[in-house]
Every structure is written in structure tokens, then in C-alpha cells.
PDB file of N, CA, C, O and CB in Angstrom:
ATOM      1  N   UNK A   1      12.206 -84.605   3.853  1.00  0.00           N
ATOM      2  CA  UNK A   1      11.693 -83.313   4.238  1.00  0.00           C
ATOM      3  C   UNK A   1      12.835 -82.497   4.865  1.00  0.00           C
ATOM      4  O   UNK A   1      13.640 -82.969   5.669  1.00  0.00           O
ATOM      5  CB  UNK A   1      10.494 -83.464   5.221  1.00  0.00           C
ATOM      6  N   UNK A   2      12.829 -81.061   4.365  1.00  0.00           N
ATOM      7  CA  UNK A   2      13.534 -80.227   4.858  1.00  0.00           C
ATOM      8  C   UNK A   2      13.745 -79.629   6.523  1.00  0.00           C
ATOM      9  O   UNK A   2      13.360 -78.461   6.567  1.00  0.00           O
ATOM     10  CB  UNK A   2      13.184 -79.453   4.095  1.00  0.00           C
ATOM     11  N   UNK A   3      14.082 -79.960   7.429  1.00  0.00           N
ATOM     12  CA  UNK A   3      13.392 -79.051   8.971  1.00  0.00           C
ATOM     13  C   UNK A   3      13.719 -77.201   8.422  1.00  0.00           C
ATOM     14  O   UNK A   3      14.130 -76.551   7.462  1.00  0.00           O
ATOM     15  CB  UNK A   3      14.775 -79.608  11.060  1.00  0.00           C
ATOM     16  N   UNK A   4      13.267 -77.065   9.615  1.00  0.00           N
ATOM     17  CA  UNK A   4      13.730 -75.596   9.681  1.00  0.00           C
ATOM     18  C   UNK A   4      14.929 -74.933   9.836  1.00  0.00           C
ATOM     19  O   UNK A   4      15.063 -73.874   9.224  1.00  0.00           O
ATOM     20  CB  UNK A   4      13.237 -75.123  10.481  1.00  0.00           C
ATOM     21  N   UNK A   5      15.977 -75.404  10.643  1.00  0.00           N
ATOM     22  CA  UNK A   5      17.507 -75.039  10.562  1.00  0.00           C
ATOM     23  C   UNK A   5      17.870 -75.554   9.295  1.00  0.00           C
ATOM     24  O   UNK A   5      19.096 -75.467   9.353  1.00  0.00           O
ATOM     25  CB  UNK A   5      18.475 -75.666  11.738  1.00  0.00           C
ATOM     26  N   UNK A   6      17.564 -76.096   8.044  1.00  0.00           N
ATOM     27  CA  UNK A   6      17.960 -75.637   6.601  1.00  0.00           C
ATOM     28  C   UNK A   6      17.597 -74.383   6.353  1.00  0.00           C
ATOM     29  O   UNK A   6      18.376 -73.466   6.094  1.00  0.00           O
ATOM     30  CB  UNK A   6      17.393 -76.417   5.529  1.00  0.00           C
ATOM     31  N   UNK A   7      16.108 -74.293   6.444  1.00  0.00           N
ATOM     32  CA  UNK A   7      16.058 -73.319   6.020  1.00  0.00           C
ATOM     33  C   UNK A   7      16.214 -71.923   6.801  1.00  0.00           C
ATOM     34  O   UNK A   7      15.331 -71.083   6.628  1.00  0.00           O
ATOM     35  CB  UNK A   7      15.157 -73.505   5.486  1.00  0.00           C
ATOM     36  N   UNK A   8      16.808 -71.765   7.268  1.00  0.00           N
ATOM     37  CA  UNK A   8      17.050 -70.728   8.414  1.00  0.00           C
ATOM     38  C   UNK A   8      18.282 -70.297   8.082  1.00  0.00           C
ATOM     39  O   UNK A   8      18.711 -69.152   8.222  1.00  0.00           O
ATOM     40  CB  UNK A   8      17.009 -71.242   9.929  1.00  0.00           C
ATOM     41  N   UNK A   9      19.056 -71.582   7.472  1.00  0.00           N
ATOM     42  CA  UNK A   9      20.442 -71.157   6.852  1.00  0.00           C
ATOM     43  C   UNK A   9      21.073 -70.851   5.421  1.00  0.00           C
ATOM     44  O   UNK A   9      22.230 -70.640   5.059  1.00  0.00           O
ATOM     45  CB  UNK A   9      21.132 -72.008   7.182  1.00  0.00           C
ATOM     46  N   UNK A  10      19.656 -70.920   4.645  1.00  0.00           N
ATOM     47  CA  UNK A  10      19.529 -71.128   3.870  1.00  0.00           C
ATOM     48  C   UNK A  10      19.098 -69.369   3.637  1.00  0.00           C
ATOM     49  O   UNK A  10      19.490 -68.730   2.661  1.00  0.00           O
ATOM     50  CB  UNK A  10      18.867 -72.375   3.737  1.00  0.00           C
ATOM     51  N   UNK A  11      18.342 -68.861   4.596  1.00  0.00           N
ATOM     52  CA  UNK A  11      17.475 -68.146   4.148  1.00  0.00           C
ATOM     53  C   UNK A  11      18.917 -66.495   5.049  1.00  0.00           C
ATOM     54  O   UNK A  11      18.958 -65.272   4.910  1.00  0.00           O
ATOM     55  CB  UNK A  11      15.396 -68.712   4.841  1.00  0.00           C
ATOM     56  N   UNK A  12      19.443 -67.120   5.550  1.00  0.00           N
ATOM     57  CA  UNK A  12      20.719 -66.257   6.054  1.00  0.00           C
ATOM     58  C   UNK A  12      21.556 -66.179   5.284  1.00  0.00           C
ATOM     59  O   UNK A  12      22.332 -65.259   5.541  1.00  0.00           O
ATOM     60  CB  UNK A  12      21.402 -66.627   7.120  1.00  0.00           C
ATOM     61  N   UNK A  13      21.864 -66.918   4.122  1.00  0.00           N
ATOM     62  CA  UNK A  13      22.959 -66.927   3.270  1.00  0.00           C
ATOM     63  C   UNK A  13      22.564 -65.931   2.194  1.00  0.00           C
ATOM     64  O   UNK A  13      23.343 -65.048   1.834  1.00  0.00           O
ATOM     65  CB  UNK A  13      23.295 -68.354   2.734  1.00  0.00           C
ATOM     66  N   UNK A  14      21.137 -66.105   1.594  1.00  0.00           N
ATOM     67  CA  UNK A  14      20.557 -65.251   0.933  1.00  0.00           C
ATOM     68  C   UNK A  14      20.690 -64.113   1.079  1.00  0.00           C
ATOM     69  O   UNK A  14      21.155 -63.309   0.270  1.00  0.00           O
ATOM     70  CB  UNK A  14      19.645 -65.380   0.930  1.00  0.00           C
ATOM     71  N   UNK A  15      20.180 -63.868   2.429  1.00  0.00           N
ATOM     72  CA  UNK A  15      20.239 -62.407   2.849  1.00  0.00           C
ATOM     73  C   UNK A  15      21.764 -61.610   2.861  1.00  0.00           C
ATOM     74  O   UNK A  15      22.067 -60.495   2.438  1.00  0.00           O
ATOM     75  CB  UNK A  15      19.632 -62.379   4.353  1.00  0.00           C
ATOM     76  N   UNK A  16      22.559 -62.635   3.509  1.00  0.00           N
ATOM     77  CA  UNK A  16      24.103 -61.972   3.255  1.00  0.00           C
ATOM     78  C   UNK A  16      24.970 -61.963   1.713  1.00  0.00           C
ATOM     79  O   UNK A  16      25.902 -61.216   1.416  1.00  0.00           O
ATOM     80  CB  UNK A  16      25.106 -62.859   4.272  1.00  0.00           C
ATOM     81  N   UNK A  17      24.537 -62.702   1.127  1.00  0.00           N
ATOM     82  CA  UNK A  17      24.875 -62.639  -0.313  1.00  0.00           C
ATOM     83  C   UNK A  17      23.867 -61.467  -0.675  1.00  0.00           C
ATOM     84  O   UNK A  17      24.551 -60.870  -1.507  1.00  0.00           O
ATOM     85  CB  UNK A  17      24.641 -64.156  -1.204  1.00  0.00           C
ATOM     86  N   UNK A  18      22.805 -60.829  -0.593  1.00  0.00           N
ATOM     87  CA  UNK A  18      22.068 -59.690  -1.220  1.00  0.00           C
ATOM     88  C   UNK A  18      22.474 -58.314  -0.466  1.00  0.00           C
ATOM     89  O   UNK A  18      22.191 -57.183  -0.862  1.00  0.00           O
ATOM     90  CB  UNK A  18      20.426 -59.962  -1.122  1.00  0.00           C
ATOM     91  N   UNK A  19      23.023 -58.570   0.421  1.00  0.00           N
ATOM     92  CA  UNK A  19      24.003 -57.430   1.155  1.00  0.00           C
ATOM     93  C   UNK A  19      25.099 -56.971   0.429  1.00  0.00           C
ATOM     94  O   UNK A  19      25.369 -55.864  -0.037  1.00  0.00           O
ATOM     95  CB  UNK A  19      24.645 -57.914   2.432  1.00  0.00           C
ATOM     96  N   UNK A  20      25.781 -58.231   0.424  1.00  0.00           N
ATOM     97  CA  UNK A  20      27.213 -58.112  -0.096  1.00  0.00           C
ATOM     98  C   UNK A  20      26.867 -57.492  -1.680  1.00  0.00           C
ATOM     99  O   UNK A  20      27.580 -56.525  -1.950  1.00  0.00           O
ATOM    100  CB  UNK A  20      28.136 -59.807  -0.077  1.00  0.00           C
ATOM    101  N   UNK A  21      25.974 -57.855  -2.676  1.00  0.00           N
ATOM    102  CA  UNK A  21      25.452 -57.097  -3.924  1.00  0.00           C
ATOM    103  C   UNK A  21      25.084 -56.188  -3.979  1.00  0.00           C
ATOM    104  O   UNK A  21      25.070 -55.543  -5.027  1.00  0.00           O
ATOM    105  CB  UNK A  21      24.718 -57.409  -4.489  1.00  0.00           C
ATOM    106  N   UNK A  22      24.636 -55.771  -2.869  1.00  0.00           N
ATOM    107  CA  UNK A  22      23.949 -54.371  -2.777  1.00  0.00           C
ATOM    108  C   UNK A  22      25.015 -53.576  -2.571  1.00  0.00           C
ATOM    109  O   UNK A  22      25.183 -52.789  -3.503  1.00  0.00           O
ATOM    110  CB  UNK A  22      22.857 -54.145  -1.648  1.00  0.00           C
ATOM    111  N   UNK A  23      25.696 -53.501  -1.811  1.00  0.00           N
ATOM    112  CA  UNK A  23      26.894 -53.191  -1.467  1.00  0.00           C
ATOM    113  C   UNK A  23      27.687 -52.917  -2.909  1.00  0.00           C
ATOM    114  O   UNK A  23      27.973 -51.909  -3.556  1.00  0.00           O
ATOM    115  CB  UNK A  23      27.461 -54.329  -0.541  1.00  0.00           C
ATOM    116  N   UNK A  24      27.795 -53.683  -2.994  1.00  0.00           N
ATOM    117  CA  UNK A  24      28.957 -53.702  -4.445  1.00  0.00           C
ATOM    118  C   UNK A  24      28.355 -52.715  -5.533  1.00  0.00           C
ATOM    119  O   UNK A  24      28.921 -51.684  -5.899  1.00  0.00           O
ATOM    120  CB  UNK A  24      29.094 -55.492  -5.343  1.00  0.00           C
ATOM    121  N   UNK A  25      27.108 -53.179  -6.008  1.00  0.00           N
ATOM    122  CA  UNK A  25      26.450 -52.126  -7.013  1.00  0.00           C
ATOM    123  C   UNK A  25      26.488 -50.381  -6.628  1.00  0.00           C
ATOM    124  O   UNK A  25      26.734 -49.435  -7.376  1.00  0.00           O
ATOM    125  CB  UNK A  25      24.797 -52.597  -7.100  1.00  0.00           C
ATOM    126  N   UNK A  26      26.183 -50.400  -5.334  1.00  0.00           N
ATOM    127  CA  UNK A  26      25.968 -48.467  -4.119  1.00  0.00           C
ATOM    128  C   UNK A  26      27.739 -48.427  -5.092  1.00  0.00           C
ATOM    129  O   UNK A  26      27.926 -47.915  -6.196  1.00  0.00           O
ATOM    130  CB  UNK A  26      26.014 -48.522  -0.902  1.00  0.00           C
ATOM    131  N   UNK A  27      28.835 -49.175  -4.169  1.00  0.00           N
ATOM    132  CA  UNK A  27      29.839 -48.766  -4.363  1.00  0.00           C
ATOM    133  C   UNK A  27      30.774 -48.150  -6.250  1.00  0.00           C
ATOM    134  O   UNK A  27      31.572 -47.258  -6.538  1.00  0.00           O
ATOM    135  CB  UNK A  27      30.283 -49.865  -3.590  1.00  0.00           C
ATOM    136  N   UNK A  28      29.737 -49.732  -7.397  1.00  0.00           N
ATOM    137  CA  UNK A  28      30.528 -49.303  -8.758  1.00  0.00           C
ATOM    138  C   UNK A  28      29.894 -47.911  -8.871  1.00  0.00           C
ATOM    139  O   UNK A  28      30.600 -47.031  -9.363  1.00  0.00           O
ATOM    140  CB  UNK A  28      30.244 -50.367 -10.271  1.00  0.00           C
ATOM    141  N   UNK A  29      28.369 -47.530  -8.387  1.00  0.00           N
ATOM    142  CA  UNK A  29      27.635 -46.068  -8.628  1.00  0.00           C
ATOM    143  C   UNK A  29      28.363 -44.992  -8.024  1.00  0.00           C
ATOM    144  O   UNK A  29      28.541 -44.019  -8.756  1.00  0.00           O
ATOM    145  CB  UNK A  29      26.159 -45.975  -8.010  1.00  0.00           C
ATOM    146  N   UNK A  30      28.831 -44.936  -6.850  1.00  0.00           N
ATOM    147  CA  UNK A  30      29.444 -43.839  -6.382  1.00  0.00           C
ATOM    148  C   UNK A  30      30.916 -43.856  -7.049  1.00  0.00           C
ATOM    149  O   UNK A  30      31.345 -42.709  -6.925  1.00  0.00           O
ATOM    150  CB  UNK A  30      29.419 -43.847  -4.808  1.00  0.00           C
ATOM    151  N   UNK A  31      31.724 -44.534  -7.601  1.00  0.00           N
ATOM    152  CA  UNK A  31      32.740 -44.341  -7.805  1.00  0.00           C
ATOM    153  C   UNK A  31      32.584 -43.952  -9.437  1.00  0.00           C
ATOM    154  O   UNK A  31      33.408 -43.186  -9.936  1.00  0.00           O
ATOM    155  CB  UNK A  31      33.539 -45.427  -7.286  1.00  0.00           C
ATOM    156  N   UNK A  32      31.827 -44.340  -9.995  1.00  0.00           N
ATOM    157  CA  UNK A  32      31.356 -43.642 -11.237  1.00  0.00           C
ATOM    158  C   UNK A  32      30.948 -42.875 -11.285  1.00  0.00           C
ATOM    159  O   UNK A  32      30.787 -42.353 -12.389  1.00  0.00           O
ATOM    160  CB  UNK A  32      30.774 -43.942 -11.871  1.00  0.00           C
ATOM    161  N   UNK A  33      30.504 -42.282 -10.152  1.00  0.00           N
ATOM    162  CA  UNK A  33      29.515 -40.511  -9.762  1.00  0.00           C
ATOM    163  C   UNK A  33      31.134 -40.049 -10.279  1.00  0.00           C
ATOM    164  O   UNK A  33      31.505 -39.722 -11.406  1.00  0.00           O
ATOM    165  CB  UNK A  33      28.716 -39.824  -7.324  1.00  0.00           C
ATOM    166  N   UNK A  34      31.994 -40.172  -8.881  1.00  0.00           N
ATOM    167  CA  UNK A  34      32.797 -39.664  -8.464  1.00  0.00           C
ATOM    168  C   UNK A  34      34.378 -39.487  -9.645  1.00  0.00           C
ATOM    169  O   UNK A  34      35.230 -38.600  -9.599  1.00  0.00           O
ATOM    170  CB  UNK A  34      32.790 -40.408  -7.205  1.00  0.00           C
ATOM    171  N   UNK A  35      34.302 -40.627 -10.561  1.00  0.00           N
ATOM    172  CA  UNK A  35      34.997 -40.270 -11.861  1.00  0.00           C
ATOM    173  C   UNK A  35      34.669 -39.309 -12.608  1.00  0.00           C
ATOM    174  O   UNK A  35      35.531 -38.905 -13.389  1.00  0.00           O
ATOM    175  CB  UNK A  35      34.997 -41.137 -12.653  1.00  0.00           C
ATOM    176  N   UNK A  36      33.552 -38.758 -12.601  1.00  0.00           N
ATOM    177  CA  UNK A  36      33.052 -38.255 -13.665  1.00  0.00           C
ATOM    178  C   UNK A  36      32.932 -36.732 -13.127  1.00  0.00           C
ATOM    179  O   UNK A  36      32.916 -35.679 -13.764  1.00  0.00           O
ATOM    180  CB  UNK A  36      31.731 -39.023 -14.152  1.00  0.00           C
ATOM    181  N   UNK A  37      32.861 -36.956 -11.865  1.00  0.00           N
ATOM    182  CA  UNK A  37      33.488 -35.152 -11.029  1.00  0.00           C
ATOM    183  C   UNK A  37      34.626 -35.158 -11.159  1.00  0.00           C
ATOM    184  O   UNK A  37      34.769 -34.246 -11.973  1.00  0.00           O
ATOM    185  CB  UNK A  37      33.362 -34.725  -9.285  1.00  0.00           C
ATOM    186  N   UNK A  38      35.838 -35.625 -10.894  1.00  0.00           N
ATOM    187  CA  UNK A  38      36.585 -35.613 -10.591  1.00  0.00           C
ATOM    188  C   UNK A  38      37.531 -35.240 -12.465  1.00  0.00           C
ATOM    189  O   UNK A  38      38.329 -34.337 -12.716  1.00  0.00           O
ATOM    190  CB  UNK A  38      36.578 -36.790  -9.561  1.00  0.00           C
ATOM    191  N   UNK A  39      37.030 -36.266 -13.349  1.00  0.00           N
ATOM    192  CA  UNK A  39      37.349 -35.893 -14.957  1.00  0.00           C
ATOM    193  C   UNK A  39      36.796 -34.035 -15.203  1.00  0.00           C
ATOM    194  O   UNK A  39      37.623 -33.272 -15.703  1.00  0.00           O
ATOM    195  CB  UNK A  39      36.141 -37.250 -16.202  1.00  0.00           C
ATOM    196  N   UNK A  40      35.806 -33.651 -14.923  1.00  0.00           N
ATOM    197  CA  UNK A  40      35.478 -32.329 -15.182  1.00  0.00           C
ATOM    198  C   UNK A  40      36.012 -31.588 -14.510  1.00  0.00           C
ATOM    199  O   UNK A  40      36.431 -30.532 -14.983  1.00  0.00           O
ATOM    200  CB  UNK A  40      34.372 -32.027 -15.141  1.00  0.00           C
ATOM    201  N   UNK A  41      36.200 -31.962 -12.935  1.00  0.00           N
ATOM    202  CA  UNK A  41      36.862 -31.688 -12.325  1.00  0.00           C
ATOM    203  C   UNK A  41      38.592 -30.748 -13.240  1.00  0.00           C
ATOM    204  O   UNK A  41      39.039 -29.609 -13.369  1.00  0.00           O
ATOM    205  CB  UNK A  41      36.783 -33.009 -11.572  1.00  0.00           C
ATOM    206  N   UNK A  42      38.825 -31.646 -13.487  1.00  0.00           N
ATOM    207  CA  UNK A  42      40.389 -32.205 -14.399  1.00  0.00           C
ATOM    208  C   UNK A  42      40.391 -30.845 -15.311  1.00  0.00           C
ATOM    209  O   UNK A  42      41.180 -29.905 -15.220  1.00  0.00           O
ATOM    210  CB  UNK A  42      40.255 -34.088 -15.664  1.00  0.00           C
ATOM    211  N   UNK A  43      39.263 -31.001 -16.238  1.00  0.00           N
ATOM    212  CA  UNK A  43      39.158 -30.454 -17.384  1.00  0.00           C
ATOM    213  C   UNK A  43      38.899 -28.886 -17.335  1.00  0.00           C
ATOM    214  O   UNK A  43      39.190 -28.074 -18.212  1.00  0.00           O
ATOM    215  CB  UNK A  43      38.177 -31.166 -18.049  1.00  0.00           C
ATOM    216  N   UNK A  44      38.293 -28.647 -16.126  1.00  0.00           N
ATOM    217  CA  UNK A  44      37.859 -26.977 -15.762  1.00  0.00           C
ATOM    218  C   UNK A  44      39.102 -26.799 -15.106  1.00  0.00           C
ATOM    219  O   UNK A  44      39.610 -25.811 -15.635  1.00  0.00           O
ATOM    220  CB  UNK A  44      36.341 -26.555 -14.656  1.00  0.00           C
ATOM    221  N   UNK A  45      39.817 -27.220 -14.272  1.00  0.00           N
ATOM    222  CA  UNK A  45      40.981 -26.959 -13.478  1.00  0.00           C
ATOM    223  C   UNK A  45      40.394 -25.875 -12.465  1.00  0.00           C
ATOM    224  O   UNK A  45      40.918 -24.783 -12.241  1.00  0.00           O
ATOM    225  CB  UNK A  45      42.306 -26.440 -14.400  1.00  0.00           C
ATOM    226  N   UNK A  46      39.083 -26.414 -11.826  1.00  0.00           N
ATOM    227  CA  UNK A  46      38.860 -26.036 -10.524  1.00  0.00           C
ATOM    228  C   UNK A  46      37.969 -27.144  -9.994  1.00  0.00           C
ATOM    229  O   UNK A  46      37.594 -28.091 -10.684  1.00  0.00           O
ATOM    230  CB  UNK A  46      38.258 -24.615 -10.410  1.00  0.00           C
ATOM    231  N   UNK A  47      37.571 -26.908  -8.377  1.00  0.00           N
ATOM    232  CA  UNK A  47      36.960 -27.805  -8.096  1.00  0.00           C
ATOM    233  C   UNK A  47      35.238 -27.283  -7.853  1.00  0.00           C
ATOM    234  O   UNK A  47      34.692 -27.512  -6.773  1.00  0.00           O
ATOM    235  CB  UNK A  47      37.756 -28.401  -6.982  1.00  0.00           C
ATOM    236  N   UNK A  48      34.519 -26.593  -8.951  1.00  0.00           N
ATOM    237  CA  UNK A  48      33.388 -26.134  -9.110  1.00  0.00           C
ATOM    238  C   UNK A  48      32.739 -27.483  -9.224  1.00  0.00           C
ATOM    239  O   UNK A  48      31.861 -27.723  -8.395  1.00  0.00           O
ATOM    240  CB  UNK A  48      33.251 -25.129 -10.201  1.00  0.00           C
ATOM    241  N   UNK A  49      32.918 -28.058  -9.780  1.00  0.00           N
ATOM    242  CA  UNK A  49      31.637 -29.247 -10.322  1.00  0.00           C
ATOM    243  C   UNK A  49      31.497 -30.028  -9.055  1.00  0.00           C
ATOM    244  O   UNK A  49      30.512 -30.765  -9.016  1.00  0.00           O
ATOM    245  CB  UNK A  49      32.110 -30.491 -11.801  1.00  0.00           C
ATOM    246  N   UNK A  50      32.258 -30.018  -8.041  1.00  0.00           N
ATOM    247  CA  UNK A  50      32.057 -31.223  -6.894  1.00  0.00           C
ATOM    248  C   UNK A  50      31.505 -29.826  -6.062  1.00  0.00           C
ATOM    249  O   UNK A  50      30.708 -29.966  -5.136  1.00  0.00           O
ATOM    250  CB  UNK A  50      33.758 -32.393  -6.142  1.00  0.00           C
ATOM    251  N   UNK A  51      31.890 -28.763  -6.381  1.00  0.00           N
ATOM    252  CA  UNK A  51      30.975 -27.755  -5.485  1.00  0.00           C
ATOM    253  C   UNK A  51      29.434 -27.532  -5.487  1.00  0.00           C
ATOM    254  O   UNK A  51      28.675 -27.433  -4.523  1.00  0.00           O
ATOM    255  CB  UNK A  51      31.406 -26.497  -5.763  1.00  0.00           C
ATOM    256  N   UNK A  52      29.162 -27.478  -6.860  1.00  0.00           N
ATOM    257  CA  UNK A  52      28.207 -27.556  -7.513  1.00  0.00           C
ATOM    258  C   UNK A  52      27.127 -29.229  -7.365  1.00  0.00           C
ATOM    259  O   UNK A  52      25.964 -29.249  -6.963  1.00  0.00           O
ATOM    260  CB  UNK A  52      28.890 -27.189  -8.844  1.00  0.00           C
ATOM    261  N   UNK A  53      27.678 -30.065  -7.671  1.00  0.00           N
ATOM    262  CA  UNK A  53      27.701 -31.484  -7.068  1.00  0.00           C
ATOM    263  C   UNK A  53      27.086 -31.146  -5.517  1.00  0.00           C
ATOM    264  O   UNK A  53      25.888 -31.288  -5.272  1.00  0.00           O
ATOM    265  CB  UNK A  53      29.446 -32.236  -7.061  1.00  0.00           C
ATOM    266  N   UNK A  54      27.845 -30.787  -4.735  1.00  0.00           N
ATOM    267  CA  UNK A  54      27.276 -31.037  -3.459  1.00  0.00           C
ATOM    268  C   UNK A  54      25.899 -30.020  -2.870  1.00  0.00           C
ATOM    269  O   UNK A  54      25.025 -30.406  -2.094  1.00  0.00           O
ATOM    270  CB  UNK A  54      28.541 -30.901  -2.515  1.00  0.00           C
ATOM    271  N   UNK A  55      25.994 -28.884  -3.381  1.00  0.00           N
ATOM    272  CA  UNK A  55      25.087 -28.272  -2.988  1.00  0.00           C
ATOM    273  C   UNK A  55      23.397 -28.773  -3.890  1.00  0.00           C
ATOM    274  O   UNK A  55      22.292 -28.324  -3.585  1.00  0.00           O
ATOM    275  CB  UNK A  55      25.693 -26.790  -3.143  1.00  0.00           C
ATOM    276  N   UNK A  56      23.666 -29.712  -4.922  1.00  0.00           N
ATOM    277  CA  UNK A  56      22.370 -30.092  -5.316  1.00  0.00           C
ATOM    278  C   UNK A  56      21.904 -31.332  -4.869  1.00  0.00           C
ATOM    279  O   UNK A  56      20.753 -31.767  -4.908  1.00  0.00           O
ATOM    280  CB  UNK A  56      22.269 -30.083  -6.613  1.00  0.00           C
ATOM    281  N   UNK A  57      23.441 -32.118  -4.222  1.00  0.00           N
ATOM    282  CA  UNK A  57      22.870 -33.072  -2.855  1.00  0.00           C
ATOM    283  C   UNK A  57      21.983 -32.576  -2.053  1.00  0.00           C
ATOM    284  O   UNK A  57      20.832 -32.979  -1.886  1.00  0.00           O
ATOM    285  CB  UNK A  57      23.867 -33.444  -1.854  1.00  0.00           C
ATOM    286  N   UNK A  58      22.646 -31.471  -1.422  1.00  0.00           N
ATOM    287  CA  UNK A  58      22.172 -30.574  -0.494  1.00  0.00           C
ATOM    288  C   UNK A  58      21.104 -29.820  -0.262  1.00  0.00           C
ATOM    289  O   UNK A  58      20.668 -29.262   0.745  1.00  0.00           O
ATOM    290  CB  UNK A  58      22.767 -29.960  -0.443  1.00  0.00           C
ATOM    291  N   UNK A  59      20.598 -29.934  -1.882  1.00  0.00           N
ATOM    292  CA  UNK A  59      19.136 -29.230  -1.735  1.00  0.00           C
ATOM    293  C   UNK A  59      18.172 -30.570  -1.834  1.00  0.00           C
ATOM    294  O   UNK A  59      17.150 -30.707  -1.163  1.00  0.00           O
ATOM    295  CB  UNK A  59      18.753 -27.939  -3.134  1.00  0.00           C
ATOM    296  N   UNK A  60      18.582 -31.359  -2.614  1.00  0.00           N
ATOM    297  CA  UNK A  60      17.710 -32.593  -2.357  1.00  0.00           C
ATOM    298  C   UNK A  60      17.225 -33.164  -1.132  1.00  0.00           C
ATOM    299  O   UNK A  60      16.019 -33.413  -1.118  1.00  0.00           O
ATOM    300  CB  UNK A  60      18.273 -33.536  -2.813  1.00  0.00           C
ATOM    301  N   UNK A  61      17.596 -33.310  -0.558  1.00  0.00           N
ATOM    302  CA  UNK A  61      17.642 -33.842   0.772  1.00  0.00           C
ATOM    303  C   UNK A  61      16.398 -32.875   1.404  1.00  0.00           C
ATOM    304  O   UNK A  61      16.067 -32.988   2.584  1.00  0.00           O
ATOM    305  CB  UNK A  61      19.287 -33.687   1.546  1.00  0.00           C
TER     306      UNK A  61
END
């Protein structure tokens, strides 16, 4: 039989391994937001689209 300090450590490892993933996935999304402003960015040769970009953050919210 298992006691409870297995599973206590068991159930902490989980949780910090689903952090650390969560984490990682937020981060490949924002940096793929942020390529893809930053390429149009490139291509208009101004910085409208991250202007534009932020103010529809901005209304979301």
C-alpha cells in the first residue's frame, strides 16, 4: 500500500510538470503572435500592425 507522502509527491510533481507545459505552450503562442507582427511588420515598413494589434487587445479586455 501506498501512504500519503507518495502521493503528495507524486501529486506535486504533476502539478509542476503541468506548469512548466503550460508555460511552454503561452510562450511557442506568443512568440508566434509576435513573428507574424513583426513579418508584416517587415513587409509594410511601419509599425501599424503591432499598433493595430494592440489597440484590439485593448478593446477586448
Amino acid at each position: 500500500m501506498v501512504d500519503i507522502t507518495s502521493y503528495s509527491l507524486i501529486g506535486i510533481t504533476c502539478l509542476c510538470f503541468g506548469l512548466i507545459v503550460s508555460f511552454q505552450v503561452a510562450h511557442i503562442s506568443y512568440c508566434r503572435k509576435l513573428a507574424v507582427l513583426v513579418r508584416r511588420s517587415i513587409s509594410t515598413k511601419t509599425i501599424a500592425p503591432v499598433l493595430a494589434e494592440y489597440e484590439a487587445m485593448k478593446n477586448k479586455k
